[in-house]
C-alpha positions in Angstrom: 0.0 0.0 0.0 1.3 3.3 -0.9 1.6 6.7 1.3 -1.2 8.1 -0.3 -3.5 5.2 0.4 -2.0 5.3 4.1 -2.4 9.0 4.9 -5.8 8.8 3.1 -6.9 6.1 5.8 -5.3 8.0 8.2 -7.6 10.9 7.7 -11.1 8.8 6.9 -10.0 7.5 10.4 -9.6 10.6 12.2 -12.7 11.9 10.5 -14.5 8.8 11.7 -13.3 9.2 15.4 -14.1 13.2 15.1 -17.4 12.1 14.0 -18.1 9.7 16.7 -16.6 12.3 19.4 -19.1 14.9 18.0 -21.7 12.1 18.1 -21.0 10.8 21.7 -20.6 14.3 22.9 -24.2 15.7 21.8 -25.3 12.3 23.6 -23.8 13.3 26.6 -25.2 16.3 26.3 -29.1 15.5 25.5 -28.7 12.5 28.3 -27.0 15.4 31.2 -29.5 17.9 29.9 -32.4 15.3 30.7 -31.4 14.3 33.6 -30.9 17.9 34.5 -34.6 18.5 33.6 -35.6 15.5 35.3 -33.7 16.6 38.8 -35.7 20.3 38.0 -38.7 18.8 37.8 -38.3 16.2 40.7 -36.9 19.4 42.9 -39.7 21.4 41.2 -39.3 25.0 40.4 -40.2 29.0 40.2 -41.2 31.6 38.1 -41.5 35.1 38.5 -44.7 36.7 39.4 -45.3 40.1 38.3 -47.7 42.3 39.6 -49.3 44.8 36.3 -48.5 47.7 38.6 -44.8 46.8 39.2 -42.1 48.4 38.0 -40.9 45.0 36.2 -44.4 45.2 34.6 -44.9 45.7 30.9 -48.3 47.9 32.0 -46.2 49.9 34.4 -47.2 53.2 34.0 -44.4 55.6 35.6 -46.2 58.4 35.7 -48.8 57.1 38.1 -48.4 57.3 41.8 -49.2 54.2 44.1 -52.7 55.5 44.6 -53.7 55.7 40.8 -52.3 52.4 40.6 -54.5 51.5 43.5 -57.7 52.8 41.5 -57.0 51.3 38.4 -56.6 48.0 40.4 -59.9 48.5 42.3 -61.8 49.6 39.0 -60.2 46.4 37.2 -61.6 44.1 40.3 -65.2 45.2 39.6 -64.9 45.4 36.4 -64.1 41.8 36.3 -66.8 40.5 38.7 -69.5 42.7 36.9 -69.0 39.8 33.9 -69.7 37.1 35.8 -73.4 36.3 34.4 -76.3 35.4 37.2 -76.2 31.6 36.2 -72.6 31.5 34.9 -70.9 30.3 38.2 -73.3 26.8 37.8 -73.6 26.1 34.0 -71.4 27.6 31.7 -68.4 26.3 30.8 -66.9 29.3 29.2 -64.9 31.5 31.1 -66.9 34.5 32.0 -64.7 37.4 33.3 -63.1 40.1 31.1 -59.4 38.6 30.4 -57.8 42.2 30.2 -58.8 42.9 33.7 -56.0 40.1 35.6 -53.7 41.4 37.9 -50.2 39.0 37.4 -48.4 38.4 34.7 -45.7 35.7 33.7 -43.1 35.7 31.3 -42.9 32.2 29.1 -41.6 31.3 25.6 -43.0 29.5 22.9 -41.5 27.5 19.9 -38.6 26.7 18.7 -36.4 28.8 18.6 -38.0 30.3 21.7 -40.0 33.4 21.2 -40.4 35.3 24.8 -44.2 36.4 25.5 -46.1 38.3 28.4 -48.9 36.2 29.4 -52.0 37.2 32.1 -51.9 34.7 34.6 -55.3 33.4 34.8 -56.5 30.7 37.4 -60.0 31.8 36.2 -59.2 30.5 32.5 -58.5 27.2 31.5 -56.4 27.3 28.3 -53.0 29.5 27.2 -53.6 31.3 24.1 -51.4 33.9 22.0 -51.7 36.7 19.3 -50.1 34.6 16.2 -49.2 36.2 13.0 -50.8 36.0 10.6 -53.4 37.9 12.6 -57.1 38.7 10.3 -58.6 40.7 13.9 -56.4 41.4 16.4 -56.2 43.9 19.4 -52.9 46.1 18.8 -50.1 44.0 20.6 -46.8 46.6 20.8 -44.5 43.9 21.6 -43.5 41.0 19.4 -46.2 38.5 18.0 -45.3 34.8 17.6 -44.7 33.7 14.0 -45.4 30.1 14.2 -43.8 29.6 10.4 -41.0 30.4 11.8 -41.4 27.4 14.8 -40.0 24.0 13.5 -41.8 22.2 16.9 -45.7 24.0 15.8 -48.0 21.1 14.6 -51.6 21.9 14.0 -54.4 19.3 15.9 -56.4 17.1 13.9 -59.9 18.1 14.6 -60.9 14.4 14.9 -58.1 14.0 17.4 -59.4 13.5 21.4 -57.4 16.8 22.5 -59.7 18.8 20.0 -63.1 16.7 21.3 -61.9 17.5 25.1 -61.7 21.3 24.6 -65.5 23.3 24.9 -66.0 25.6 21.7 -63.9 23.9 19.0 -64.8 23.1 15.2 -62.9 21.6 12.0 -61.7 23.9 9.4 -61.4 23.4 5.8 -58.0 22.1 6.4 -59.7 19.5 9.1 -57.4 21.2 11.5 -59.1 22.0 15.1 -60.0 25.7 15.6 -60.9 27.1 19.6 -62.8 29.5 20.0 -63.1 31.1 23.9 -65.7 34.1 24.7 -65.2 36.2 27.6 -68.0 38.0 29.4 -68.3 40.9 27.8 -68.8 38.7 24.5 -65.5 39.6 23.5 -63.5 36.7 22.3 -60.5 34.6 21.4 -60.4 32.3 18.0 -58.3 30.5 16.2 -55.9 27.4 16.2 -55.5 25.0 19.1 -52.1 23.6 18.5 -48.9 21.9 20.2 -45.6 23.3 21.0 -42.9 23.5 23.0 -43.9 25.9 26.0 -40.4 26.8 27.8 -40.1 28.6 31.3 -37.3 31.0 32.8 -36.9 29.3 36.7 -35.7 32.4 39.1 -32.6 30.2 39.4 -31.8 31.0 35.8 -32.3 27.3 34.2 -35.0 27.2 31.3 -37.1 24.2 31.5 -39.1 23.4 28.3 -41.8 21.1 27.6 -42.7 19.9 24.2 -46.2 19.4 23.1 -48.3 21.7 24.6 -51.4 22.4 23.5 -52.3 26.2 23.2 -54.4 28.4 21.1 -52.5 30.5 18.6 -55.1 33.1 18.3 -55.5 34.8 15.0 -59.0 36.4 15.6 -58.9 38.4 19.0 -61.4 41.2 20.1 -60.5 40.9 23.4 -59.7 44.5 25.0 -56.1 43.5 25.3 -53.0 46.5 24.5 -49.8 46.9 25.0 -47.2 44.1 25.6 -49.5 41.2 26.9 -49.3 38.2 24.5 -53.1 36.7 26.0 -53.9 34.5 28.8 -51.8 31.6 30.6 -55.0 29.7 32.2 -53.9 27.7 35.2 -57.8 26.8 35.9 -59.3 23.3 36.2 -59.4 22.4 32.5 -58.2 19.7 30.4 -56.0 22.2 28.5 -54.7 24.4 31.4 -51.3 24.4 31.6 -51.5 23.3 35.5 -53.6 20.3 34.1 -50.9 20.0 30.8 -47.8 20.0 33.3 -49.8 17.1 35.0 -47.5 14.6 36.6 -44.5 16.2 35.9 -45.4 18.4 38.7 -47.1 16.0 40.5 -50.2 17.7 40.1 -48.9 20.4 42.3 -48.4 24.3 42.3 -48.4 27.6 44.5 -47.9 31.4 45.0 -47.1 33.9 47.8 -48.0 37.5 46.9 -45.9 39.6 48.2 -47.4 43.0 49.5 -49.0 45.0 46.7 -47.3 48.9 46.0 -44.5 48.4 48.4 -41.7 50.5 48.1 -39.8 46.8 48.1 -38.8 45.5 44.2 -39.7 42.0 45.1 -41.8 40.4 42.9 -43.7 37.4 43.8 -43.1 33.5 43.0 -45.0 31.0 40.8 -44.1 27.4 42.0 -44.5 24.1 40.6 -44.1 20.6 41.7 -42.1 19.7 45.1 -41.3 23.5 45.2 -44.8 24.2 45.7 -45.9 21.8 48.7 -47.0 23.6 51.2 -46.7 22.2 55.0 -44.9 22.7 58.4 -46.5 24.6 61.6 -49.6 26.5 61.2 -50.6 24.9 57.3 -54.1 24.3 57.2 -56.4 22.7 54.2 -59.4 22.5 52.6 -60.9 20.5 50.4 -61.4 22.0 46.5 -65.0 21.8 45.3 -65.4 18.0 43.1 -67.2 18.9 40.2 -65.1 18.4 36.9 -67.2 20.9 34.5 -65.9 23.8 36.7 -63.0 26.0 35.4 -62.9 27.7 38.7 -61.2 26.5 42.0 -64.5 26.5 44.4 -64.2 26.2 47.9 -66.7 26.0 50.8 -67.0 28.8 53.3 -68.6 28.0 56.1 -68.4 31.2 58.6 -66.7 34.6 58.9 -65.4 36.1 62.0 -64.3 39.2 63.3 -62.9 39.3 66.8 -65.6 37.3 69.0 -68.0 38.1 66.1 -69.1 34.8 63.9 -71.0 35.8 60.6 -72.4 32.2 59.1 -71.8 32.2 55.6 -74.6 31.6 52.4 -74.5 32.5 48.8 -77.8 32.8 47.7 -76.7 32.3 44.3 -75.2 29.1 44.1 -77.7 25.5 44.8 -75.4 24.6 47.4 -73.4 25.1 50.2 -70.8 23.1 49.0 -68.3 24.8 46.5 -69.8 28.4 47.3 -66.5 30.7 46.7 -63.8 31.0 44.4 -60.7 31.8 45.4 -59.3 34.2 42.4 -56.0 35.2 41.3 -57.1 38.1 39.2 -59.5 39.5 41.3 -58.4 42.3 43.5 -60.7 42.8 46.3 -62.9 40.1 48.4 -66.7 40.1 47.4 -69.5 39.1 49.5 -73.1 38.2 48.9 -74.9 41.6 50.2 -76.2 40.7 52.9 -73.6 38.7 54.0 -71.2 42.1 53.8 -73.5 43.9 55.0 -73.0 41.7 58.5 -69.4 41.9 58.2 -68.8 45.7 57.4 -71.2 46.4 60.4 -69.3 44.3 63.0 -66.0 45.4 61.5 -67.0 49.0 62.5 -68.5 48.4 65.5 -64.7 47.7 66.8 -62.7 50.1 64.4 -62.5 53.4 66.8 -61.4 56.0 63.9 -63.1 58.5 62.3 -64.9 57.9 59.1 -63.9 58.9 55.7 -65.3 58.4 52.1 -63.5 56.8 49.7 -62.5 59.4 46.8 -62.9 56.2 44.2 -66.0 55.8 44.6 -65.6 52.0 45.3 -65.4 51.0 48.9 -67.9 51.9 51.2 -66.1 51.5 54.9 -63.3 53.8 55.0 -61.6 56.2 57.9 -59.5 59.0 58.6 -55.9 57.8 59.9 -52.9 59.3 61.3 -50.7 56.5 61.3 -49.8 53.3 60.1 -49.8 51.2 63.5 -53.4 50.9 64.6 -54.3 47.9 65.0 -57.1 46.5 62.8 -59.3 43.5 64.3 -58.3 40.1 62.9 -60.5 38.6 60.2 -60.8 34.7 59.5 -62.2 32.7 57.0 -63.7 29.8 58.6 -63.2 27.2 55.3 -64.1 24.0 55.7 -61.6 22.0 58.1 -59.8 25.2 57.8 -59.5 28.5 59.4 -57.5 31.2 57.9 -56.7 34.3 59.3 -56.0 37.2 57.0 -53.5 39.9 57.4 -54.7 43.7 58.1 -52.7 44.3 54.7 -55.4 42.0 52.8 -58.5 43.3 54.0 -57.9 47.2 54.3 -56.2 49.4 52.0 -55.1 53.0 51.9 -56.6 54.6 48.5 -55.3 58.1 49.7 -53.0 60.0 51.4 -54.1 59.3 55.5 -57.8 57.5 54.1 -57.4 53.4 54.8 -60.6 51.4 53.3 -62.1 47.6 54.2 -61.1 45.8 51.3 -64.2 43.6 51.0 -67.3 44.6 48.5 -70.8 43.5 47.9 -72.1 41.5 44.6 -75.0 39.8 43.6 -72.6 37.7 41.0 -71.0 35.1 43.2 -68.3 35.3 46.2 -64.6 35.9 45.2 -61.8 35.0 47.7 -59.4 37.6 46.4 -55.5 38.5 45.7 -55.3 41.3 47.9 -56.5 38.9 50.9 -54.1 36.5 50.2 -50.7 38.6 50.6 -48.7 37.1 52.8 -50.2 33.6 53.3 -48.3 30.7 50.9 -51.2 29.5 48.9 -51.3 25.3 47.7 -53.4 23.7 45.0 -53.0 20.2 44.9 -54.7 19.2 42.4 -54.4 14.9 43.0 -55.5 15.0 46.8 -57.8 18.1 45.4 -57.4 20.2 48.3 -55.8 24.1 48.6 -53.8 24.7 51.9 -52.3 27.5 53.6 -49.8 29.0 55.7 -49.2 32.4 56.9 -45.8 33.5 55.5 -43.9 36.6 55.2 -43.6 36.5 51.2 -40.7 38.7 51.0 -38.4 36.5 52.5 -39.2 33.1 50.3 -36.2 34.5 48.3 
């Protein structure tokens, strides 16, 4: 054999062994990267939290001070429960609150390559949809819109397929592809394809976790009041398409919040937590169990009493059948509503032990406010007397200060259904677990889960 013939082995050779390297190598990686996903998952994880009115918000408006922001908050809250319809909270199974009017956002990405979105954090909405070019009807979106021709993991769902039978409101197109369609209270609405891709989240440690095939509606005909930066809705409700539901056993069914004080002069933002991350136990956890009926979107819970200092107000929703399942508990609802004449109860005996002058709110909106001269009186204790638990709430969650020295009871009066809201839950470590079907809690200082 001549030199040529050797050196040319020599080389197909090396090639071979720089081929098998490469080979091995991206292996090695795809195996360590897998069982560095596995570990994330197993440990479970975060994700940032953001409050619209924070200064990490896309909405933040800089020119506002903290009690415009307050207003716009307490406008939005009403706004919101004003859409739920008479009947709604028994039959429908469309999700019947104004989408625009949510209080958290989350940032996520979608495709691949990864295209970063703003999503509304919704446990009130049961699917996670996007503005996707091209777009026929769509609300003016200032930040990016998801191309998905430029995705190589989109794949439309075959309208015959089980996903597309298991999703309320969907039809086949001409191109027997499965088309959503989701309407809002105000009968404004989301339509267009329900699809999988890969859905990939930003952990606050810094590692991206992504998960392939997730169904989500790439929305192409949207009249929904959206603007600015928001993409649409992440709906972590009790549907089959949710992305709770979606994530499934990889996060054992499990996930939580803590929400931090709202309009603090403190940049902390609060924490969205999945899997083992989000179990919620340890001294002073308490839990009750989430109302069993599979056609609701909401997380219902039954509320059997409230009380205020030796005061015990028995609880009853004239508008739901039962007392079973009679309030939701609401991410993107600001204040706490009450049947009226169960508020009516409440706001007098609140009174009858808050020794401060009386002062009208300049919104408007709440009806039991006062005159203060200082931040350290001390408001009486309210608890929620859930079934087989008891939670009390902090003085930050049920009054709030809408103006200079003028603090107002954060609690309000509808005829559409009782709301457990956001502003009631700062500072208690909130738990769905959505196998043993039960929400707990624990009274935590939010700020320093960090």
């Amino acid at each position: 054999m001549n030199n040529n013939s050797n050196l040319s082995i020599y080389f197909y050779t090396r090639a071979t062994m720089n081929s098998l390297c490469s080979f091995f190598t991206l292996v090695l990686f795809f195996l360590c990267f897998v069982v560095s996903l596995s570990d994330s998952l197993n440990d479970g994880f975060n994700v940032e939290l953001i409050h619209r009115d924070s200064s990490k918000s896309p909405f933040y408006h800089s020119t506002q001070n903290k009690y415009q922001h307050v207003s716009n908050a307490l406008r939005r809250s009403i706004n919101r429960v004003n859409h739920f319809y008479k009947d709604s909270l028994i039959k429908t199974p469309k999700s019947i609150v104004t989408p625009d009017n949510g209080e958290y956002l989350m940032s996520y990405s979608i495709g691949t390559p990864p295209f970063k979105l703003y999503g509304i954090v919704d446990t009130g909405s049961d699917i996670v949809w996007l503005q996707c070019k091209p777009c026929h009807h769509c609300y003016n979106q200032t930040s990016g819109m998801f191309d998905p021709s430029k995705s190589s993991s989109y794949k439309s769902i075959p309208c015959l397929s089980k996903t597309c039978k298991y999703v309320s409101d969907t039809q086949c197109t001409k191109r027997h592809s499965c088309e959503y369609t989701i309407q809002y209270g105000d009968q404004s609405r989301s339509q267009g394809d329900l699809v999988t891709e890969t859905l990939t989240l930003d952990s606050t440690t810094g590692r991206t976790i992504s998960f392939p095939k997730t169904v989500i509606g790439c929305g192409t005909q949207n009249t929904v009041s959206f603007h600015g930066q928001s993409s649409g809705i992440v709906g972590l409700g009790r549907g089959h398409v949710s992305l709770t539901t979606q994530l499934g056993s990889s996060i054992s069914g499990k996930f939580s919040y803590c929400l931090v004080p709202m309009w603090s002069e403190s940049n902390i933002t609060s924490k969205l937590n999945f899997g083992h991350a989000a179990v919620v136990s340890g001294h002073g956890t308490v839990s009750t169990p989430l109302s069993n009926n599979p056609k609701e979107v909401f997380y219902y819970l039954t509320l059997e009493a409230i009380s205020v200092g030796n005061e015990r107000i028995k609880f009853r929703d004239p508008s739901r059948g039962s007392e079973e399942g009679n309030i939701i508990i609401d991410s993107g609802t600001t204040l706490t509503l009450l049947p009226t004449e169960i508020y009516i109860n409440l706001e007098s005996a609140v009174a009858k032990l808050v020794k401060l002058k009386r002062a009208r709110d300049p919104n408007n909106i709440l009806n039991l406010c006062y005159s203060i001269p200082s931040h350290k009186y001390n408001f009486p204790t309210i608890t929620l007397h859930f079934k087989d638990a008891d939670v009390k709430l902090a003085s930050i969650g049920t009054f709030i200060e809408v103006a200079d020295g003028i603090i107002c009871f954060a609690f309000a009066s509808t005829e559409s259904g009782a709301i457990f809201g956001n502003l009631a839950q700062q500072n208690l470590l909130v738990g769905y677990d959505l196998v043993k079907k039960h929400v707990s809690f624990k009274s935590t200082d939010c700020t320093k889960l960090h």
